[in-house]
C-alpha positions, -999 to +999 in steps of 0.1 A: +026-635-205+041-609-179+054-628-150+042-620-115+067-607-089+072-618-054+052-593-028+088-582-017+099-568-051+065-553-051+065-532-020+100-526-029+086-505-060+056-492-041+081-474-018+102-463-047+071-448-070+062-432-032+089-411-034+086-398-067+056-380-056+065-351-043+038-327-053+014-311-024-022-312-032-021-277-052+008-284-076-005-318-081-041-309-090-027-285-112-004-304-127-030-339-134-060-318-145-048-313-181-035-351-179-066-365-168-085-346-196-061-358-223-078-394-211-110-383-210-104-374-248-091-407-258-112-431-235-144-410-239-149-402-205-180-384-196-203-369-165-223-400-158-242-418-123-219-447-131-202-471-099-165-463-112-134-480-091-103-464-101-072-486-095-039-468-085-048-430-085-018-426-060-025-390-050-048-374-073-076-395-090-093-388-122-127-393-108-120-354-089-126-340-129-158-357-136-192-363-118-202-403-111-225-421-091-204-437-067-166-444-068-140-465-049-103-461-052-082-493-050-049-479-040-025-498-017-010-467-003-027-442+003-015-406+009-029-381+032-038-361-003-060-388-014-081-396+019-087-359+018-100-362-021-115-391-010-137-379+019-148-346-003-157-368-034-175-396-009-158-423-020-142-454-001-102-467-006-092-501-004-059-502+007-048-535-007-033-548-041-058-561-066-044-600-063-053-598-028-090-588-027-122-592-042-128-564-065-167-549-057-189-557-090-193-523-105-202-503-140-168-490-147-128-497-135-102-470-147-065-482-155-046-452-162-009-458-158-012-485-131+001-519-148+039-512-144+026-513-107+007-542-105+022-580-085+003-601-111-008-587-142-025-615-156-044-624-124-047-583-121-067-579-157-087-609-150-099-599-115-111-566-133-126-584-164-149-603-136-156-570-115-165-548-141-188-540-170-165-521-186-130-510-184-109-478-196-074-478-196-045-466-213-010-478-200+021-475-211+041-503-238+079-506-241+088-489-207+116-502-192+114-520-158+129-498-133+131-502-094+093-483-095+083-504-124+085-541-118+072-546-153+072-537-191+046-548-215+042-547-252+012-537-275+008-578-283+004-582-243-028-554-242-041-566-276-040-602-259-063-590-229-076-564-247-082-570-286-099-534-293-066-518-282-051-488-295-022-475-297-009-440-284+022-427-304+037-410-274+036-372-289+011-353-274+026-321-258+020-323-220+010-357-220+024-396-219+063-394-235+056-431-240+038-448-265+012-465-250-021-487-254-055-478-247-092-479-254-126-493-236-131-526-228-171-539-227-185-574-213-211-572-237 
């Protein structure tokens, strides 16, 4: 079990991870469009008319590289970046943490490097489990906790919630430097 943090140490590293993105909207969609495809790779990620809600996109979601059928982005703080993707793409934000709202039932939820973010990780995974049919994510293990990251986890933790995870090596040029877990979680 990961322990949950007060809401004070989490906006604490919501206003630290802020200011590590520095990117304007053209540096930062060049910069995520190879990322985002490297999940696509691993998490099978297709074109689809799925309901997708993408949790912590900060400024540049995934959902900008691939068509869907509706999409919400659950993201606590949102730039000026992201309501601009937003509004082209259609798709509402939710500007709240997870543990504080009731996550829309939907076809899909994308975690892609959000846990280390998260207040209550445990409560997090398990609002998702009940929102979604399915969920994608791949998150890094063995980080250490930093003033942005509130939180580590290990592989054991993702295989606990998770037990088709996978683990990601952390050597892919261009891509995570951490080893992390991933794969597709399905209801049925």
């Amino acid at each position: 079990m990961v322990k949950s943090i007060t809401l004070e140490r989490w906006e604490e590293a919501q206003i630290a991870e802020r200011i590590c993105h520095k990117f304007d909207r053209k540096q930062g969609e060049n910069h995520y469009k190879n990322t985002y495809y490297n999940y696509f790779k691993y998490l099978d990620i297709k074109d689809s008319n799925a309901f997708i809600i993408e949790i912590g996109c900060a400024d540049f979601p995934a959902l900008q590289w691939v068509k869907f059928g509706k999409g919400i982005f659950i993201e606590p703080m949102p730039s000026e970046i992201l309501k601009d993707i937003a509004k082209e793409l259609r798709c509402d934000i939710i500007a709240q943490p997870v543990e504080n709202i009731e996550i829309p039932e939907c076809d899909e939820i994308w975690l892609l490097n959000v846990m280390q973010h998260v207040i209550n990780p445990d409560l997090f995974i398990s609002k998702c489990k009940q929102a979604a049919k399915l969920i994608r994510f791949f998150e890094p293990i063995d980080w250490p906790i930093e003033i942005y990251h509130p939180h580590t986890f290990t592989f054991e933790w993702y295989k606990n919630h998770f037990p088709d995870a996978k683990l990601y090596d952390g050597k892919h040029p261009n891509f995570h430097e951490a080893k992390c877990a991933y794969g597709i979680w399905s209801q049925v």
